[in-house]
N, CA, C and O of each residue as an XYZ file, in Angstrom:
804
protein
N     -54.606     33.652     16.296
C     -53.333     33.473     15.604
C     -52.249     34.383     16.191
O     -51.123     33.890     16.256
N     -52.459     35.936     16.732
C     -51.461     36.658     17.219
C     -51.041     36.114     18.312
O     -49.838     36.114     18.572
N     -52.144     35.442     19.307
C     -51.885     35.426     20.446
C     -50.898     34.230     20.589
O     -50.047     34.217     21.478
N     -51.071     33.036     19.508
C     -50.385     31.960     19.228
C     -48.570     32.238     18.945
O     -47.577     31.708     19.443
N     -48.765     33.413     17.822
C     -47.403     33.533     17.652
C     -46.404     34.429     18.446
O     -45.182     34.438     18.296
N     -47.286     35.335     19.499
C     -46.928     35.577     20.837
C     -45.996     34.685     21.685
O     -44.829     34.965     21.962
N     -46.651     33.595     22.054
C     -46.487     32.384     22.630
C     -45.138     31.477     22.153
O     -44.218     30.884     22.717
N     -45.660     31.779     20.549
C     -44.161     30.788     19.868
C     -42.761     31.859     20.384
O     -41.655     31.451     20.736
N     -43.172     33.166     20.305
C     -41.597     33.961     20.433
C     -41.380     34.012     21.788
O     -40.229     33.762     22.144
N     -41.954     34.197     22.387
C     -41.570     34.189     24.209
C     -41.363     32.256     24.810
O     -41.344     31.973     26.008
N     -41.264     31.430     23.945
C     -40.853     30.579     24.429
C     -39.736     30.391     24.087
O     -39.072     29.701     24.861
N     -39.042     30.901     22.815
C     -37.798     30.592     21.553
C     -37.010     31.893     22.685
O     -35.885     31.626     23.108
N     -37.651     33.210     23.097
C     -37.099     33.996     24.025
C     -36.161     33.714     24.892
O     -34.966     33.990     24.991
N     -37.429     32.710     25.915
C     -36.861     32.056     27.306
C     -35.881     31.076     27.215
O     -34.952     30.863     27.995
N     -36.210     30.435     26.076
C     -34.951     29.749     26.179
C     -33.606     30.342     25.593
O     -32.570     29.941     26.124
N     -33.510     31.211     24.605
C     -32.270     31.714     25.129
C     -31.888     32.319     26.398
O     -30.831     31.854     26.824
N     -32.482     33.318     27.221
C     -32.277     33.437     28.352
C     -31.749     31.931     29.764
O     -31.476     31.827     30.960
N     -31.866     31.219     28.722
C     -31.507     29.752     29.606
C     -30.144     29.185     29.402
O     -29.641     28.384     30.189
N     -29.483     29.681     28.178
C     -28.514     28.853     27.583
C     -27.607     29.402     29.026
O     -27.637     30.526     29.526
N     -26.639     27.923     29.574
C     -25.504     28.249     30.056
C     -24.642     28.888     29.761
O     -24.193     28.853     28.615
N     -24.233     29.531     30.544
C     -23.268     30.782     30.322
C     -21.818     30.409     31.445
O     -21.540     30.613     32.627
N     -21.255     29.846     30.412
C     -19.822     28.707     31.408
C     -18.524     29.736     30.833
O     -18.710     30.753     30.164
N     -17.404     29.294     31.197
C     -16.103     29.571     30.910
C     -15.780     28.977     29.636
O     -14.731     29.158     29.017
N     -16.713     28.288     29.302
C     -16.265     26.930     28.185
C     -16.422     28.572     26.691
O     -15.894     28.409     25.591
N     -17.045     29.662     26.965
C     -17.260     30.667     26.051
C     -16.042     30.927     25.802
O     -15.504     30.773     24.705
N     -15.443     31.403     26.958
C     -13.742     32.132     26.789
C     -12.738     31.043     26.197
O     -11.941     31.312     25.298
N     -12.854     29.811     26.778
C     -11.802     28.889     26.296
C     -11.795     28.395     24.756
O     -10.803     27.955     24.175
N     -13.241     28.568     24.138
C     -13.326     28.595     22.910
C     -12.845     29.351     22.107
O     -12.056     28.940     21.256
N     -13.297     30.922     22.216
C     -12.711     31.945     22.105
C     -11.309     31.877     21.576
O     -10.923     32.026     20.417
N     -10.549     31.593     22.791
C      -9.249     31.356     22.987
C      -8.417     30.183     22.105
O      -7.241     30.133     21.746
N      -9.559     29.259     21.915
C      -8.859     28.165     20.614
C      -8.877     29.074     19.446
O      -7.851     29.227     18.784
N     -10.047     29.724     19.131
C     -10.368     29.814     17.898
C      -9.083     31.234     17.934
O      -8.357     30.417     17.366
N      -8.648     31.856     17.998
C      -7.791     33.045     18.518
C      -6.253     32.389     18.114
O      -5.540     32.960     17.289
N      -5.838     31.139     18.786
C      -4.641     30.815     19.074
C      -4.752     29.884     17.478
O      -3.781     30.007     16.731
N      -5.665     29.184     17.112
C      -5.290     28.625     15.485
C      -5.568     29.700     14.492
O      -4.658     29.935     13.697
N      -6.272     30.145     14.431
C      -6.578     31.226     13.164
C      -5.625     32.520     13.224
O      -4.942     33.002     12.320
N      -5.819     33.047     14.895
C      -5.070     34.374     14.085
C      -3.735     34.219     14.701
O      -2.885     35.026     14.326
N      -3.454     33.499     15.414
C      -1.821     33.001     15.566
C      -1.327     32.126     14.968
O      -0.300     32.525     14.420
N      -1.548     31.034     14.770
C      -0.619     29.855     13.844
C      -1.485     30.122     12.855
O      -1.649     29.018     12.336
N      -2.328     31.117     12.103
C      -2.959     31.137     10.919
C      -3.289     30.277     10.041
O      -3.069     30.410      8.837
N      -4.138     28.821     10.840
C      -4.942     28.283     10.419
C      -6.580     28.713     10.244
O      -7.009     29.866     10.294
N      -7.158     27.822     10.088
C      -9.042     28.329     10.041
C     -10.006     27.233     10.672
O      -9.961     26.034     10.948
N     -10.694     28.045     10.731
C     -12.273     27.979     11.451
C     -12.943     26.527     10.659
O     -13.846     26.831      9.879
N     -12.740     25.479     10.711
C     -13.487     24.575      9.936
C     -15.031     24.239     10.978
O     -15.254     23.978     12.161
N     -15.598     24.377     10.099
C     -17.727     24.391     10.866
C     -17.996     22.723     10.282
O     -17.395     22.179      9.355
N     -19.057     22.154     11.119
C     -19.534     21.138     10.646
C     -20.774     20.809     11.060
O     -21.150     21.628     11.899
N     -21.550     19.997     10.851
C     -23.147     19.584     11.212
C     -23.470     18.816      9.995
O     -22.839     18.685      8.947
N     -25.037     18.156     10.533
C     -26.029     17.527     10.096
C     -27.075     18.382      9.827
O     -27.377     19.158     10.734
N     -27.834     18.437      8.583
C     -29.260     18.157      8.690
C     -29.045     20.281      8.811
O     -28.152     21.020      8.396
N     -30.189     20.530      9.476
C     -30.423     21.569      9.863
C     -29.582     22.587     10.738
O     -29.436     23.808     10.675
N     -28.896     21.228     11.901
C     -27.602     21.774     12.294
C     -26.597     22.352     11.333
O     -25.957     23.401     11.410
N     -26.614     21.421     10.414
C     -25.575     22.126      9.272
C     -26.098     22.971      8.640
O     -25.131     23.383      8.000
N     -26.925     23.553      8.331
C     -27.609     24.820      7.954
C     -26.587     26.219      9.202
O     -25.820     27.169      9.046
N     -27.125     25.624     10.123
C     -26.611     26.871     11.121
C     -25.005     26.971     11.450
O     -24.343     27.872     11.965
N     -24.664     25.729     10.962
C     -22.910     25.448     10.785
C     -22.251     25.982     10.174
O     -21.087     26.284     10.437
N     -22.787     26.191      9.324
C     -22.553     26.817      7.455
C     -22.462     28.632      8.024
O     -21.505     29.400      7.919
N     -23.691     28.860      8.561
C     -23.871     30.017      8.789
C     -23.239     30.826      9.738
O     -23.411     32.045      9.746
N     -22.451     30.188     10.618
C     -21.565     30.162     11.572
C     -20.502     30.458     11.037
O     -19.823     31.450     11.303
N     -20.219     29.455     10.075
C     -18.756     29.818      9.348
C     -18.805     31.084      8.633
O     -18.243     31.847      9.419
N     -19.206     31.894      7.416
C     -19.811     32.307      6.906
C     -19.414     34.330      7.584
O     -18.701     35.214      7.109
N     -20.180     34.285      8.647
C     -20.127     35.171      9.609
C     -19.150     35.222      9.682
O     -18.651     36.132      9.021
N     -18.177     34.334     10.497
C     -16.726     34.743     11.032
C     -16.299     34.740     10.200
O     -15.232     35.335     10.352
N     -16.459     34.261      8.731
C     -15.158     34.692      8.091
C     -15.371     36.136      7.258
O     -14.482     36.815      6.745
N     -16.425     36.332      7.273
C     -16.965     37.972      6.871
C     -16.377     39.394      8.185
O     -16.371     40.615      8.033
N     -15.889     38.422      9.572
C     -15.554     39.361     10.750
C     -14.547     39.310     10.713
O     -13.902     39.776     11.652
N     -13.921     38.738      9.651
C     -11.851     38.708     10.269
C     -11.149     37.672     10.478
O      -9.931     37.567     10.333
N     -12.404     36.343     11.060
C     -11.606     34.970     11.367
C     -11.908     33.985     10.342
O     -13.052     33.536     10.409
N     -11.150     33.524      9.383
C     -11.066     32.342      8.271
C     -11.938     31.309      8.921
O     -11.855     30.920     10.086
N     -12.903     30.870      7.874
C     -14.125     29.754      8.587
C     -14.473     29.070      7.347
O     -14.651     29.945      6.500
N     -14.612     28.165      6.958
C     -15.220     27.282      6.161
C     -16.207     26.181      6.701
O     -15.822     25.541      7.680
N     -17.489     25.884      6.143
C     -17.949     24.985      6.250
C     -17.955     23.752      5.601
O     -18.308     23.631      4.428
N     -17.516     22.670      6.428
C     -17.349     20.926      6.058
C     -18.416     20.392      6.159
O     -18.942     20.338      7.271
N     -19.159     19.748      4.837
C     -20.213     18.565      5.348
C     -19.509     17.243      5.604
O     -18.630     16.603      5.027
N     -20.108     17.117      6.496
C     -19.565     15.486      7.561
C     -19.486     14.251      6.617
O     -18.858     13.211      6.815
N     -20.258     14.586      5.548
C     -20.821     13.285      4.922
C     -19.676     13.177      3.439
O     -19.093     12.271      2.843
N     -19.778     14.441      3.338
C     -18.943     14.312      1.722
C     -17.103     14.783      2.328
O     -16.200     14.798      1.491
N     -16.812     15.126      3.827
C     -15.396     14.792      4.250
C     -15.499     13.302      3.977
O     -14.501     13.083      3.290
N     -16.116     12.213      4.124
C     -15.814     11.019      4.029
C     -15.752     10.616      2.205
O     -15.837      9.439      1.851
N     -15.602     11.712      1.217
C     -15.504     11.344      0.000
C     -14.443     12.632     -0.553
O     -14.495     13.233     -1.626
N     -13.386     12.828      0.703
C     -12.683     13.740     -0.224
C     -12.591     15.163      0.574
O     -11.455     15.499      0.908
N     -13.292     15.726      0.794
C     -13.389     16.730      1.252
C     -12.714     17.276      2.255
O     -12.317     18.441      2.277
N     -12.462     15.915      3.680
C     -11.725     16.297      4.638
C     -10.532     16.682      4.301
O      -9.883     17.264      5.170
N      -9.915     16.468      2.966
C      -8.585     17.561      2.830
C      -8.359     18.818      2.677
O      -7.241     19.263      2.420
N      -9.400     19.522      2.820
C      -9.747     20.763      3.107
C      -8.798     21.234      5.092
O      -8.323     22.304      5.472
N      -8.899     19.947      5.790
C      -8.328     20.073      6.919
C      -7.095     20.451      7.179
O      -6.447     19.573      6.609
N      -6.376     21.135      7.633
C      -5.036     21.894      7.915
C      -4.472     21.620      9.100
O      -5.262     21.608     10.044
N      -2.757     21.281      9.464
C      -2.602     20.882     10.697
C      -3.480     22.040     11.782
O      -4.281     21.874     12.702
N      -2.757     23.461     11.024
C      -3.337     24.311     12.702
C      -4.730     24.658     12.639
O      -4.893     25.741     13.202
N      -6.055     24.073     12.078
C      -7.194     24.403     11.847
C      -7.825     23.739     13.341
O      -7.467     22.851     14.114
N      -8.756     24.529     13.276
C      -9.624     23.810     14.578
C     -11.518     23.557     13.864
O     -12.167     24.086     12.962
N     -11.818     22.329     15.021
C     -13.239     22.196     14.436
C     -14.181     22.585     15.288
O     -14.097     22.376     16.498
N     -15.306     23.276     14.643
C     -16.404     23.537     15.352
C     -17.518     22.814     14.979
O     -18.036     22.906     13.866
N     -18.021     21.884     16.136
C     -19.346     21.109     15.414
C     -20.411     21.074     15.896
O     -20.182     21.192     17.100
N     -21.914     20.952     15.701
C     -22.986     21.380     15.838
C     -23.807     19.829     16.143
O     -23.673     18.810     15.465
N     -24.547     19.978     17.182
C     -24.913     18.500     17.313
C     -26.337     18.559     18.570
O     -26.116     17.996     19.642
N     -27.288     19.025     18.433
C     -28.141     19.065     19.344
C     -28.002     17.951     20.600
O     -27.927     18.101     21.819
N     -28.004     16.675     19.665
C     -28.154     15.398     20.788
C     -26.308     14.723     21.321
O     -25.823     13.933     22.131
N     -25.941     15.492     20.439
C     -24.020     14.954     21.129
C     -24.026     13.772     20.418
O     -23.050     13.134     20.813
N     -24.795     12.965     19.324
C     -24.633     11.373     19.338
C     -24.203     11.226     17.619
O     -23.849     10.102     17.264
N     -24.231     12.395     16.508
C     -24.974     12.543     15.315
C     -23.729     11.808     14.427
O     -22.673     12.412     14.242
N     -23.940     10.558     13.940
C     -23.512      9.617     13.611
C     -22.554     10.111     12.652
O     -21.467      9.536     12.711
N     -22.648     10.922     11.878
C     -21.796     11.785     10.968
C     -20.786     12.606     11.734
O     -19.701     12.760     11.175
N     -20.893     12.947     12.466
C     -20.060     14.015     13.393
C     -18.818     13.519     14.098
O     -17.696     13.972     14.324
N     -19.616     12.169     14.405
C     -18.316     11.522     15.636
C     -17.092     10.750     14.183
O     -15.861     10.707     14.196
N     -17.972     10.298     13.203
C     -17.535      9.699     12.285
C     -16.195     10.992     11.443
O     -15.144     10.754     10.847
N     -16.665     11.889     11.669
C     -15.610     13.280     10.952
C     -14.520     13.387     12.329
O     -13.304     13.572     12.284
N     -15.254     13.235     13.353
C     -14.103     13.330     14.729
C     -13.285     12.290     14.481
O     -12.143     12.742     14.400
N     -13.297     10.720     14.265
C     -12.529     10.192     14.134
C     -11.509     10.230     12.627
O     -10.308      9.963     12.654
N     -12.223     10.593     11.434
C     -11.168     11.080     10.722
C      -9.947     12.257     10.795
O      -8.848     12.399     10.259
N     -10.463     12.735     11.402
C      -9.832     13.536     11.736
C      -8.572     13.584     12.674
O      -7.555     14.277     12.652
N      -8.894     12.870     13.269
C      -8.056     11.976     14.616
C      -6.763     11.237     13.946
O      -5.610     11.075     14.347
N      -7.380     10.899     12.877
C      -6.434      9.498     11.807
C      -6.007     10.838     11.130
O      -4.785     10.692     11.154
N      -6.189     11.855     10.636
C      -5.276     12.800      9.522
C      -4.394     13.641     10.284
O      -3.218     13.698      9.922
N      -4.840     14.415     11.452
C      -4.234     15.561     12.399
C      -4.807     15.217     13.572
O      -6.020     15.378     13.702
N      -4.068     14.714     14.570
C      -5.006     14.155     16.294
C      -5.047     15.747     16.996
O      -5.894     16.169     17.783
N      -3.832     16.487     16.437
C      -3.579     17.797     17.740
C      -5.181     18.624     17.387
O      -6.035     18.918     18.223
N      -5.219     18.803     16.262
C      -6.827     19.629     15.611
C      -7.420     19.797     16.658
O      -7.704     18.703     17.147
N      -7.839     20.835     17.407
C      -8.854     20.714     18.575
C     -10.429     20.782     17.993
O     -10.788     21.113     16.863
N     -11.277     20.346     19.174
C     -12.567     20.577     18.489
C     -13.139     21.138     19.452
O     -12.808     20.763     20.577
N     -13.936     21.963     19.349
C     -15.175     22.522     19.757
C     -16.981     21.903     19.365
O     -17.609     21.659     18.334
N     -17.240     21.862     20.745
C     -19.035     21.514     20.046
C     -19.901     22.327     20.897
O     -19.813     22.712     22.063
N     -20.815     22.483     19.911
C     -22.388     22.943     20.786
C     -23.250     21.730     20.577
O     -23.520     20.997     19.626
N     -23.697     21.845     22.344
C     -24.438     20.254     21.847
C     -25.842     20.854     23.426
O     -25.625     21.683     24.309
N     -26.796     20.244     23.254
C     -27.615     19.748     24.401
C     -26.960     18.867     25.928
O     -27.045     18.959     27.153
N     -26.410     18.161     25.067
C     -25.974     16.917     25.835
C     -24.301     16.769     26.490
O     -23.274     16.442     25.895
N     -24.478     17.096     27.733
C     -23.058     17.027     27.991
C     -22.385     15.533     28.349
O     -21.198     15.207     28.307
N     -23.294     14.921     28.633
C     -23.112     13.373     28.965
C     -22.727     12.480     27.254
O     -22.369     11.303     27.285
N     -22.857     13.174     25.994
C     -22.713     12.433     24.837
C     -21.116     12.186     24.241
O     -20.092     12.678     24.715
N     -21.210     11.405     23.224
C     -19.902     10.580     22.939
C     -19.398     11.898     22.388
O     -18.171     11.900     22.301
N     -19.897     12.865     22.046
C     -19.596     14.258     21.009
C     -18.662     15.066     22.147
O     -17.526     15.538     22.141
N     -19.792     14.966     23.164
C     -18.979     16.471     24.531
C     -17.679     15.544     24.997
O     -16.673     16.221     24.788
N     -17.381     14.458     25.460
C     -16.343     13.634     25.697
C     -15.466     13.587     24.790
O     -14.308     13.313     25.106
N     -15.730     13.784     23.765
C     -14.749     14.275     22.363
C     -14.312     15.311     22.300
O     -13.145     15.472     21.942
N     -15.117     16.339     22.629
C     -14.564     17.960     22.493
C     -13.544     18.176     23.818
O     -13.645     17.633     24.918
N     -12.352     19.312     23.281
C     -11.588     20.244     23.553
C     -12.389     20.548     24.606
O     -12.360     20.087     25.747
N     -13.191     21.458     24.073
C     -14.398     22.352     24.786
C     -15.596     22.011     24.065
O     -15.751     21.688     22.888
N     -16.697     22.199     25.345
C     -18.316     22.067     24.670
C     -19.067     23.136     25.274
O     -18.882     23.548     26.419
N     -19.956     23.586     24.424
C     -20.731     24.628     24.710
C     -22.134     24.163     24.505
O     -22.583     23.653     23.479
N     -22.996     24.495     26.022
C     -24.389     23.834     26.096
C     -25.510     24.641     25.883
O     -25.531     25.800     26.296
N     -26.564     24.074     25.201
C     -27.540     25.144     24.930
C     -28.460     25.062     26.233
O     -29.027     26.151     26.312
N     -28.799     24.343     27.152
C     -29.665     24.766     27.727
C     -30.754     23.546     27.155
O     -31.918     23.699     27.525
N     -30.580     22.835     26.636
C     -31.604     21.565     25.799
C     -32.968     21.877     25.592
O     -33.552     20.799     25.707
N     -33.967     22.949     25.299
C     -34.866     23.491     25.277
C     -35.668     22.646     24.739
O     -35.182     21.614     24.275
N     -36.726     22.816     24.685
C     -38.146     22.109     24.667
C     -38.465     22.703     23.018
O     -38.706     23.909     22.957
N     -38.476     21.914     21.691
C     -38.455     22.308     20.475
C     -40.371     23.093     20.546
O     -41.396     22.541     20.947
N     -40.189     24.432     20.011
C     -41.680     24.710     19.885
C     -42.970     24.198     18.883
O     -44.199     24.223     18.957
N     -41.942     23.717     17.897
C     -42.480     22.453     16.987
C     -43.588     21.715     17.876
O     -43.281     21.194     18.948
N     -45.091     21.697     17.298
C     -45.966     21.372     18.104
C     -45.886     19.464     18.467
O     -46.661     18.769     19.123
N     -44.621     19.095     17.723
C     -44.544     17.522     17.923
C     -43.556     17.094     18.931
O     -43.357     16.028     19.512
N     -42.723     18.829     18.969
C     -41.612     18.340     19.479
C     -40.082     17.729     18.654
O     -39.045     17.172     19.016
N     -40.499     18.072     17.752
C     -39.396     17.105     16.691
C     -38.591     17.614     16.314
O     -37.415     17.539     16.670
N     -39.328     18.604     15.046
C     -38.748     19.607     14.135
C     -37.731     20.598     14.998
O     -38.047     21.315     15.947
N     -36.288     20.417     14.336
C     -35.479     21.180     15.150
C     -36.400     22.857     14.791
O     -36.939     23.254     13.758
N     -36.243     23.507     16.164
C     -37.018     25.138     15.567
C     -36.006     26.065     16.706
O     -35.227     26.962     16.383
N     -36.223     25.654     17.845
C     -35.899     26.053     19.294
C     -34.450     25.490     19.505
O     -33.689     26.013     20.319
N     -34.200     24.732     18.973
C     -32.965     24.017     19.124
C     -31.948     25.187     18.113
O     -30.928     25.701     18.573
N     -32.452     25.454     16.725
C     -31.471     25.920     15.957
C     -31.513     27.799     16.008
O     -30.848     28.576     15.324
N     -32.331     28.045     16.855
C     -31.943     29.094     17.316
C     -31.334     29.691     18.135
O     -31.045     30.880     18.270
N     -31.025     28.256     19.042
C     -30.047     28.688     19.943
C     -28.854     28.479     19.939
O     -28.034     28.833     20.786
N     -28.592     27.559     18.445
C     -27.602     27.704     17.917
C     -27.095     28.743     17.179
O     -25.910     28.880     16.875
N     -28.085     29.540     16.869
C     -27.339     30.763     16.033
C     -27.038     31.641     16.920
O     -25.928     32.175     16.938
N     -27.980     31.913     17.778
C     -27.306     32.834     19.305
C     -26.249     32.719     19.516
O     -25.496     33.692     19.469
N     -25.735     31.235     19.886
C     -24.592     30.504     20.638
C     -23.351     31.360     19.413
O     -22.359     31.958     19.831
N     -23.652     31.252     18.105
C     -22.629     31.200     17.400
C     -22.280     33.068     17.083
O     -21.285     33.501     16.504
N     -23.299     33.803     17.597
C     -23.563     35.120     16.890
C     -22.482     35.495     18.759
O     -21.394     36.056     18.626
N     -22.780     35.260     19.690
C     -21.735     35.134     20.592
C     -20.475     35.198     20.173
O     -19.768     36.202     20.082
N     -20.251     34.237     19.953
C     -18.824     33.597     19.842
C     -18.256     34.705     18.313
O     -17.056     34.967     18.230
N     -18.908     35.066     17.597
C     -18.405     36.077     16.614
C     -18.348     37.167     17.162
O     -17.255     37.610     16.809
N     -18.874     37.972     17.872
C     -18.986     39.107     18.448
C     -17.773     39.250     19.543
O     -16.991     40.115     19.939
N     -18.159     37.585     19.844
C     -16.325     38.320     21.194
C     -15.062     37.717     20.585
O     -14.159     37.602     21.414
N     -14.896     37.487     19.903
C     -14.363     37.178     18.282
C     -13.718     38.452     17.810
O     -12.500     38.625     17.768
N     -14.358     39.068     17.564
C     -14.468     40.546     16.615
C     -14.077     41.879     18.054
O     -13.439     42.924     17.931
N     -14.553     41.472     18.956
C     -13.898     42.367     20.085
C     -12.569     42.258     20.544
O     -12.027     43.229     21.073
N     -11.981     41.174     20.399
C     -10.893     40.315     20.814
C      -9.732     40.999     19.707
O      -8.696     41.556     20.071
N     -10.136     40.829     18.387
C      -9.046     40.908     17.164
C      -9.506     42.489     17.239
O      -9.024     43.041     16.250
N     -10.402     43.613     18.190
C     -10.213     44.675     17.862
C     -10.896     45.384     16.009
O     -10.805     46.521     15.546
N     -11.538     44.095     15.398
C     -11.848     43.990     14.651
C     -13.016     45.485     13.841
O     -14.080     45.680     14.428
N     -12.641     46.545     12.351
C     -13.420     47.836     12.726
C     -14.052     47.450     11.567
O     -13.978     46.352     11.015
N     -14.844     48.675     11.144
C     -16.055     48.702     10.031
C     -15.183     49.298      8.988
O     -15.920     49.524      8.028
N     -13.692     49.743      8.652
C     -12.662     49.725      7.977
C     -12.653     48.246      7.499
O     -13.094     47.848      6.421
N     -12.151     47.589      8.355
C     -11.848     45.708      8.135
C     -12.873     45.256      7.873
O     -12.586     44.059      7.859
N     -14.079     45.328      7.605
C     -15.482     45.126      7.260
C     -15.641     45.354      5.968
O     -15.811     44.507      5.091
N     -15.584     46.520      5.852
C     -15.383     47.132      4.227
C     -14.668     46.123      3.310
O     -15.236     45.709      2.300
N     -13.148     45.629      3.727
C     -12.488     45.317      2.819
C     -12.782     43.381      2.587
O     -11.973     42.661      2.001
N     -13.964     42.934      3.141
C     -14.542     41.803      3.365
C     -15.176     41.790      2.396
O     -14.923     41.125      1.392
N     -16.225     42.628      2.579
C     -17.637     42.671      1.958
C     -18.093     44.123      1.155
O     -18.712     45.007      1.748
N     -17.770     44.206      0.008
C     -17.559     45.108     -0.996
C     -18.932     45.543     -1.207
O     -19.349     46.667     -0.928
N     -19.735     44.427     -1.805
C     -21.085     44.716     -2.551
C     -22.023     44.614     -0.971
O     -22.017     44.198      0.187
N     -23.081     45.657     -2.446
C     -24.651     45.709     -1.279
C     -24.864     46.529     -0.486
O     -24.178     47.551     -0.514
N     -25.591     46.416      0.211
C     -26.271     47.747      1.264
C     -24.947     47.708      2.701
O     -24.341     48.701      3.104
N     -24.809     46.466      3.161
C     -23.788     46.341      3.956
C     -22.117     46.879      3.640
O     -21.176     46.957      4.429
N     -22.181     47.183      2.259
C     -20.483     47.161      2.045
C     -20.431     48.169      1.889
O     -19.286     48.582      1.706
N     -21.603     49.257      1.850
C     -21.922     50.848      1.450
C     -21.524     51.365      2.690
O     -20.573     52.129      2.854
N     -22.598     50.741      3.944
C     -22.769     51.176      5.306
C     -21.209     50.767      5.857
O     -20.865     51.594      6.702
N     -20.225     49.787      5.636
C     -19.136     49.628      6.320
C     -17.971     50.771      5.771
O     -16.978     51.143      6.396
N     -18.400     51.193      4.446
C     -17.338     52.179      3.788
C     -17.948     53.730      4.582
O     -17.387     54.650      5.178
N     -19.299     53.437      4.234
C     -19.588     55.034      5.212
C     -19.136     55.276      6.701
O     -18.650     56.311      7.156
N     -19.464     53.816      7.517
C     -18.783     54.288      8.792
C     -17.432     54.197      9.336
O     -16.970     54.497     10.437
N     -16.799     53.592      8.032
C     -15.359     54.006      8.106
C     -14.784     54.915      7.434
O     -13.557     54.902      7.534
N     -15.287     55.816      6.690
C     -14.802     57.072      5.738
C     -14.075     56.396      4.739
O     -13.299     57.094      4.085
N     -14.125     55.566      4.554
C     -13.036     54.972      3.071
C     -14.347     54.718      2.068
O     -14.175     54.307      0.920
């Protein structure tokens, strides 16, 4: 059993060590920078399924670091929700296979409410109707799921949280972002103790 779950972490490892590492990082960056903290719109997140688990969590983060983020489900924007959308907001969407029937379906509403909205995706697939849609796309590297069927996203959604724990971090370097501005985020808990202690407030 050790030697098994050895095996599971040095493969979930290697493949982050695989994810492409393009310009498409900075130019994202640079959207998310020029709507949120210049025309002071927000971070709208989106996904399917499990993707949207890590979508959610994406948002979540950045908006705990300084940059306004909400998460949209794809399914209930089509009952209301997409008015949550703002001209200067930008989208970030989550899509292992580039194809996720909900996703392209929120791209085209979106298109019909605000066309300028840029989008961002993390996808596997740069050849999909999703990456031909995006502004910018950011590739994982399409890894081999460690799921012994192959199915179960496992390997896939960890390299989505990498991808996204990135993009917050040079995020938060960018806006100069301190553990002062941390504090005044996140009040309660062990974290809001440690951001007041290492900022003396």
């Amino acid at each position: 059993m050790e030697e098994r779950v050895r095996k599971i972490f040095k493969a979930e490892a290697a493949a982050i060590e695989k994810i492409p590492v393009t310009g498409y990082f900075g130019k994202a960056i640079e959207l998310i920078y020029e709507h949120v903290h210049v025309k002071k719109g927000k971070l709208v997140t989106s996904g399917m399924g499990k993707a949207g688990e890590i979508a959610h969590n994406i948002a979540t983060t950045f908006s705990s670091t300084g940059t306004p983020s909400v998460f949209l489900h794809p399914s209930e924007a089509q009952h209301g929700d997409l008015g949550i959308l703002q001209e200067n907001d930008l989208l970030l969407v989550v899509s292992n296979s580039g194809k996720t029937r909900e996703i392209i379906e929120l791209i085209d509403l979106k298109d019909n409410l605000y066309p300028p909205v840029p989008v961002i995706v993390i996808t596997s697939n740069p050849e999909s109707q999703l990456a031909k849609k995006a502004d910018c796309y950011i590739l994982t590297g399409a890894p081999e799921e460690v799921c012994p069927l192959g199915l179960t996203p496992t390997t896939s959604t960890t390299i989505f949280t990498v991808i996204g724990d990135a993009l917050v971090v040079l995020m938060m370097e960018k806006i100069g972002f301190t553990a002062g501005d941390y504090a005044k985020r996140h009040h309660g808990g062990y974290l809001g103790a440690r951001s007041r202690e290492k900022s003396g407030s």
